[in-house]
Each structure stands twice: as structure tokens, then as C-alpha cells.
N, C-alpha and C positions, 0 to 999 in steps of 0.2 A: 411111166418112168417117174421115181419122185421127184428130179429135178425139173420136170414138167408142171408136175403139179405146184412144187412148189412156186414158179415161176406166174402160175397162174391164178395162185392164192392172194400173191403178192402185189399181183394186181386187179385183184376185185377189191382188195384194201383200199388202195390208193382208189379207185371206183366212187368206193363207196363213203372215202369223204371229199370226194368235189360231188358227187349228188348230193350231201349233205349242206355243204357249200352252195351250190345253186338255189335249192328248197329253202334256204334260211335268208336270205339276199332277195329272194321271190317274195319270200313272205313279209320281210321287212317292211320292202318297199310298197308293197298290199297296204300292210297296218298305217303306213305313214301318210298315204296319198288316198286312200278310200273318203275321204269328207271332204276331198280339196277338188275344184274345180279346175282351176287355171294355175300356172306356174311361174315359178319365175327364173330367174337364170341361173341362180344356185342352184336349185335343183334339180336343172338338163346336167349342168355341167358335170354335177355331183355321180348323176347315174350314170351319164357316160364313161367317167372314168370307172367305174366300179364294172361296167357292161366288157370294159374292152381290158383291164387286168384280170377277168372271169378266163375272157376269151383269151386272152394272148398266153395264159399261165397253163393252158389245155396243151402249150406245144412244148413243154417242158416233161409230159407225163410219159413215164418209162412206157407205155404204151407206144406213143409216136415215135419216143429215140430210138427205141430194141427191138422191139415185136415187130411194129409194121415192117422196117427193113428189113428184115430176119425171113418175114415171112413173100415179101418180097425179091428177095435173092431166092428163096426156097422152090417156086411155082411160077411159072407166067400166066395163070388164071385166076391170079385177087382181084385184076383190076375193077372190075364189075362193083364187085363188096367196097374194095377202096373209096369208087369214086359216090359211091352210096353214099357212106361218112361223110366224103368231100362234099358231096351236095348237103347235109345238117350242118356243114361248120359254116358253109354262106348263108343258109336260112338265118343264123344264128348272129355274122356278121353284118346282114343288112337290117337288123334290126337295129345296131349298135348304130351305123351310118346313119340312118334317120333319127337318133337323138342325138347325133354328134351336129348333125346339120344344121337342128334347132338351136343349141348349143351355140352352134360358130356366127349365128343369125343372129348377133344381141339387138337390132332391130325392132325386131318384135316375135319376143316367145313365147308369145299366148297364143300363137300358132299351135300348138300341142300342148293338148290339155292333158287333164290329168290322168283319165281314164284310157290318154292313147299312147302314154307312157306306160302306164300298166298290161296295156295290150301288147308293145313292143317290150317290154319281158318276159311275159307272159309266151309271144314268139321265142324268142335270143331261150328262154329257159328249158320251155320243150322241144326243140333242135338239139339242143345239148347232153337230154335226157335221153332223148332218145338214141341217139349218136351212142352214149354208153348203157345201154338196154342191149343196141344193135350190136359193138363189140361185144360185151360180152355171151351174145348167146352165138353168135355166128363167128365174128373171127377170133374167141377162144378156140371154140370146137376148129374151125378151119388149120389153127398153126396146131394144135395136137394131130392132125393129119399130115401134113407137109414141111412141118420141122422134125429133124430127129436128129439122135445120135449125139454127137460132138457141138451140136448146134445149138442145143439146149444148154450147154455145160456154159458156152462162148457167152449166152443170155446173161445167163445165173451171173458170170465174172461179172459183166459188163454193169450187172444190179450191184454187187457188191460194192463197184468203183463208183457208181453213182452214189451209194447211200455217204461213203465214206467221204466225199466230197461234200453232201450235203449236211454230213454233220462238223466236219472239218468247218463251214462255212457260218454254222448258226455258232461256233465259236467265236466269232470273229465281229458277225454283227447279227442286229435286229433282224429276222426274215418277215417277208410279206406275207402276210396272209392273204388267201383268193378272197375269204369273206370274212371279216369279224363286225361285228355290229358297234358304230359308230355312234357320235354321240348324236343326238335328236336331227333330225332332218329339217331345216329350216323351213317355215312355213311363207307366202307369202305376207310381206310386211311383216317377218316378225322373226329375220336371222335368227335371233338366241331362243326362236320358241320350241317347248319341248312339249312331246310324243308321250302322252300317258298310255298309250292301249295295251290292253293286255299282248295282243297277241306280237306286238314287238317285242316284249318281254320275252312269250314261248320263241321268238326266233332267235332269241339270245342265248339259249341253252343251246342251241343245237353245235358242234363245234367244228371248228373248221381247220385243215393240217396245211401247215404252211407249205406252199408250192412256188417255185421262184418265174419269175415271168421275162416272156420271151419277146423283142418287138416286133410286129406285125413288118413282113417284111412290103 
């Protein structure tokens, strides 16, 4: 059905720029923090925020509002695949808690150094990756089997009234990007210090489509 297809073009789109989003936010934070050992409270607090508008702005994508419910009303045998997902979005959340923790600790934050900040992205990123690898190869193919009909058509609306909202909205004000590359990452002892490496640059090309974010309930 092409309202099928269409439905599911539309969202390997929207897919494919929060992987895009993810990998450039990963990468960043690699080029910024790879010579630094120890941290300091700007830069938990920094990544935490950036970890948990990644993560909260995943419950905004037409994927969670339409499809899962759709394909939920459709079958009472997703839950399995569901709670699959469900289990990457906590991989992905508890890495966020263990820099939020450090973070809320002004104490002493040289508890998490630097390298175990890049590991808890490195978690929180490939959770997330995988998460949308996992829809798309299995619960695309699963709603082309157990959506049909009139149900597809219900989707399609329901994209329509989303997009028109969301452009309705960038008229109105500035939207959040999941990731754009900020200005230099503050170094210990040295707030206004700035990030020559290349490859923060190559994370700067990559681009990212505004997604509006949801709070962690």
C-alpha cells in the first residue's frame, strides 16, 4: 500500500537524523575529552544536560506517538519486541543517572573521570543506536503485517497534523535542536578554553533536525 510505504519512508527520515544526532554529540564529546583526565563540574553538568534532552526528545518521534499505539491496538503479540526497545531506552537512561549523579555531587567530581564519561556515552549512545537499527528492521516489517486498511490512512492524518503543528510552531519560536555543536567545551581551569581538533570540526558538519522534547515523566 503506498500509504504504507509512505508512512515508513517517513520515518526512516526522521531515523536517520537522530542517528545522525547521536554520532555527532558521541563524536564531540570523544574530540573534547580524549587528553583530559579528570573533570570538572561544568562539564558533568554540561553532558548531562545534552544526555537527557537526546533522551527525552526520542519520546516526541512520530514512531512512539503513532506507530507503537497503532501497532498496539492492532495485535496483542508486540509486547515481546516492545519491551525489547523498552529495555535500550533504560540501558540508555542509566547511563544518563550516573552523570547526573556526579553532576548533583559538587562535592567532589573528580569521582568520574574523564574516560568514564566517554564510556557512559559511549553506553547512553549505543542503546539508542541500537534501539533504532531494532525498529527499523523488525517493528517496520512487524506494523506492515498487523496494520492495514483504514489504519494506515488514520497514521498518514495523524503525520500530517503533527508536521503542521510542528511547522506552525517554528513560526512562532526558536526550536531545540537534539544536537548542534556548541561552543568549546570548557576545560578544567580554563571555562573560556577552546577545542582546536579536527575532528570536533568533522562533528560540526554533520547536521541535526530539530525535535522538540518531552519531560521524563
Amino acid at each position: 500500500m503506498l500509504t504504507a510505504t509512505y508512512i515508513l519512508v517517513s520515518l526512516s527520515v526522521e531515523q536517520a537524523s537522530i542517528r545522525m544526532s547521536l554520532l555527532a554529540f558521541q563524536k564531540y564529546m570523544h574530540a573534547q575529552l580524549r587528553q583530559q583526565s579528570q573533570l570538572n563540574l561544568a562539564q558533568l553538568q554540561y553532558a548531562a544536560d545534552w544526555l537527557s534532552r537526546l533522551y527525552q526528545g526520542g519520546y516526541w518521534r512520530k514512531v512512539e506517538m503513532y506507530l507503537i499505539p497503532a501497532i498496539r491496538q492492532a495485535t496483542p503479540h508486540a509486547d515481546g519486541l516492545l519491551n525489547e526497545l523498552n529495555g535500550l531506552n533504560h540501558a540508555a537512561l542509566e547511563s544518563i543517572n550516573v552523570v547526573q549523579q556526579r553532576a548533583g555531587a559538587a562535592i567532589d567530581t573528580s569521582e568520574l573521570q574523564a574516560g568514564q564519561l566517554c564510556a557512559a556515552i559511549d553506553v547512553f549512545c549505543t542503546a539508542l543506536l541500537q534501539r533504532l537499527e531494532k525498529e527499523e528492521r523488525e517493528l517496520f516489517a512487524l506494523a506492515r503485517k498487523v496494520i492495514v486498511g483504514e489504519a494506515w490512512f488514520a497514521i498518514a492524518y495523524q503525520f500530517l497534523a503533527h508536521d503542521a503543528r510542528a511547522q506552525e510552531a517554528r513560526r512562532g519560536k526558536a526550536q531545540v535542536l537534539p544536537f548542534v555543536l556548541p561552543a568549546p567545551l570548557p576545560g578544567p581551569g580554563t571555562p573560556g578554553g577552546r577545542a582546536d581538533n579536527a575532528d570536533a570540526a568533522d562533528a560540526a558538519a554533520v547536521p541535526a533536525v530539530a525535535q522538540p522534547l518531552r519531560a521524563q515523566a
